[in-house]
N, C-alpha and C positions, 0 to 999 in steps of 0.2 A: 469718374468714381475714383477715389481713395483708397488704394488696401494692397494689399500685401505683392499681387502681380501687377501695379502700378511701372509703369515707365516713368522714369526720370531724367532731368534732363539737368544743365548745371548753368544759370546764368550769373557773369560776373561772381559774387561770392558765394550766391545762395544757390541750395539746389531743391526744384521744383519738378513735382509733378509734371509730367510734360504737357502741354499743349494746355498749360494752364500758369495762374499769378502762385500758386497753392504753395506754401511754404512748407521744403520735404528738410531741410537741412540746413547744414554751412558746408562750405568746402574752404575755409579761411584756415593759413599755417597755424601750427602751434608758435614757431617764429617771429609770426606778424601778429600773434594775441600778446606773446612776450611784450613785444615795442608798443602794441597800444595800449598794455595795463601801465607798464612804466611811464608813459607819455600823458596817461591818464589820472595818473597817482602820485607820482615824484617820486617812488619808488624809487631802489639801485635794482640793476641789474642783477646783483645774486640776489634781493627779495624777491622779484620778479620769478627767475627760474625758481628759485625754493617753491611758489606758489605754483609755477607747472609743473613740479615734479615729487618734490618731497611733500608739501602737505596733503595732495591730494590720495600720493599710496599711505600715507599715515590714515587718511578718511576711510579707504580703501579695503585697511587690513593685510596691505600687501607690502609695509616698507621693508618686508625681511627679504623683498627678494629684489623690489623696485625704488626708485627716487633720491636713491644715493648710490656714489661709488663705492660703500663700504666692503668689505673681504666678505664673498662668499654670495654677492649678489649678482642679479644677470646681465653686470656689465654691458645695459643697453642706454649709451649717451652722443649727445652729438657735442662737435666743436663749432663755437661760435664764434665771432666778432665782434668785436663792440658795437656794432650798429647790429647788431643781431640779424647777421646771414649764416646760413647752414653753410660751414666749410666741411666738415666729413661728419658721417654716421658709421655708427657704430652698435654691432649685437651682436650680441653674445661674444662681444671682444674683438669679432672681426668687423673691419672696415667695408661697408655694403655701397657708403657713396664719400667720393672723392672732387670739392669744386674743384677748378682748373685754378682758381685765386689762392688752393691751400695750398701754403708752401708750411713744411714740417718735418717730420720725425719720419713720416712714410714713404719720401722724396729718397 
């Protein structure tokens, strides 16, 4: 059965009901939606992130606080690469994660 005290379990990207095919989710990066929307679209790279972050708190009702770095928002952003891997996260301004590849401002 399906519902709400369900176990789940997580294979490869999707995550399923356990001990079943039952499709409960994704567990796919926002990083690796990045790369396949642009790989899928010929996008750039800033349309891409715009479309993970700013259009969506525009749909949202939430750009005053989210999807930009604008003054007065909650400076929650990560630093990327051009092949878009997560080199540092950042909330509420502080640094939460740090790859070992970023070399920067925090070094």
């Amino acid at each position: 059965s399906s519902g709400i005290n369900a176990e789940y379990g997580v294979t490869g990207k999707k995550a399923v009901i356990s001990r079943t095919d039952t499709l409960a989710g994704s567990v796919v990066t926002m990083n690796s939606c990045v790369e396949n929307f642009m790989r899928n679209s010929g996008c750039t790279l800033v349309e891409a992130v715009n479309c993970a972050t700013k259009h969506p708190a525009e749909l949202l009702k939430c750009s005053d606080l989210y999807g930009t770095l604008d003054f007065g928002t909650a400076a929650d952003f990560v630093i990327i690469d051009s092949d878009v891997n997560v080199l540092a996260t950042f909330i509420g301004g502080d640094c939460v994660y740090k790859s070992t590849n970023f070399v920067g401002f925090l070094d």
